[in-house]
C-alpha positions as CSV (number, residue, x, y, z in Angstrom):
1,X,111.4,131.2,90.1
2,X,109.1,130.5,87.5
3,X,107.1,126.8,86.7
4,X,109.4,125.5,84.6
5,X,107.2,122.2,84.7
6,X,103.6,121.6,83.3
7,X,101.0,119.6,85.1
8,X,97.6,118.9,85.8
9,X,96.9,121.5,88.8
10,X,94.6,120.1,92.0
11,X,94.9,117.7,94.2
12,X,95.3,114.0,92.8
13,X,94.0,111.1,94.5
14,X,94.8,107.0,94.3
15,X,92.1,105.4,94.4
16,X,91.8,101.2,94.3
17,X,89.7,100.0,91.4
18,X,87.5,97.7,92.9
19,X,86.5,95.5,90.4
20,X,90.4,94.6,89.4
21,X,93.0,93.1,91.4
22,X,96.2,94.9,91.3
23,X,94.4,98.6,89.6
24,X,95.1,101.8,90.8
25,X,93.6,105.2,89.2
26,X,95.0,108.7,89.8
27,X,92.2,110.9,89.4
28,X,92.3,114.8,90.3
29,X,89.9,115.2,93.0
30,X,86.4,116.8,91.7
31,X,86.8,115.7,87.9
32,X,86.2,112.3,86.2
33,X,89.6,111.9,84.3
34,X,92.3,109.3,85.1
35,X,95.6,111.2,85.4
36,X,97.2,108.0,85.4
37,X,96.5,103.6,85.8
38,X,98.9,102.0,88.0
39,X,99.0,98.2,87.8
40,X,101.3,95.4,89.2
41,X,101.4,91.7,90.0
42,X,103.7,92.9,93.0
43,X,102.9,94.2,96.7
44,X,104.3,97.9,95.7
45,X,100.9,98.8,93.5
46,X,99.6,100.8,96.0
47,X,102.7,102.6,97.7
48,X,103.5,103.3,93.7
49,X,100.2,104.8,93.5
50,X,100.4,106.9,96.3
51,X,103.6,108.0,95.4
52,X,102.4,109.2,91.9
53,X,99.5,110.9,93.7
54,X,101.5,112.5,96.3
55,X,104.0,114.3,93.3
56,X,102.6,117.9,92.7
57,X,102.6,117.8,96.4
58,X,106.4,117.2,97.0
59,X,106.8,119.2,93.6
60,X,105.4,122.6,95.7
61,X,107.0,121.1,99.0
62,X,110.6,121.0,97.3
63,X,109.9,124.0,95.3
64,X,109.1,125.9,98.3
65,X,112.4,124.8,100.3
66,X,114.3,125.7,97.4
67,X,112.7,129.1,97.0
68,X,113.2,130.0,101.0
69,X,116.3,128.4,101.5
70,X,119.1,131.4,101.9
71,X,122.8,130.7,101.6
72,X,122.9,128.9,105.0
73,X,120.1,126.7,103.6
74,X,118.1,127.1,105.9
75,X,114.2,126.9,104.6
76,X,111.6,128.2,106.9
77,X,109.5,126.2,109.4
78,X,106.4,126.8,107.1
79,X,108.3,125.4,104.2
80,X,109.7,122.0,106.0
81,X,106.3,121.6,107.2
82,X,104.5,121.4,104.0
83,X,107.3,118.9,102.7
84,X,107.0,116.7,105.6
85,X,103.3,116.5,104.3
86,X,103.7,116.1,101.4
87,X,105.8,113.1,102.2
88,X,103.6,111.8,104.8
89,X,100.9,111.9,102.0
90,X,103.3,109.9,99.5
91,X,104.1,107.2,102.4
92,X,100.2,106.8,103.1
């Protein structure tokens, strides 16, 4: 199975823009460019923000599961692992 899917490679991190109320900045970790801003009025800034940081994470995680899993569906321990971190990361 080949990337079928094009996006910026590295870990990406939310971080709170501290001199704005409500601003979130996903940056890939070790480079100076916003991947994305996240803003809202609402409580759900942040969790959105870590959720947006957290996808090439459960992109690989699901990736993985799908590649492993055999015709009982059955991924390997290895594989669930990494999703359940992924999601744990996203849920931060």
């Amino acid at each position: 199975m080949t990337d079928k899917i094009n996006y910026t490679r590295g870990e990406w991190k939310a971080i709170k823009l501290r001199e704005s109320n409500g601003y979130w900045t996903i940056k890939l970790k070790g480079l100076s460019h916003d991947i994305a801003t996240v803003w809202s009025g609402h409580n759900e800034v942040e969790a959105n923000a870590q959720l947006i940081a957290s996808a090439p994470d459960l992109y690989e995680a699901a990736k993985q599961v799908s590649r492993e899993s055999g015709p009982d569906m059955s991924p390997s321990l290895g594989a669930i692992d990494d999703l359940r971190e992924a999601l744990a990361k996203a849920e931060n």
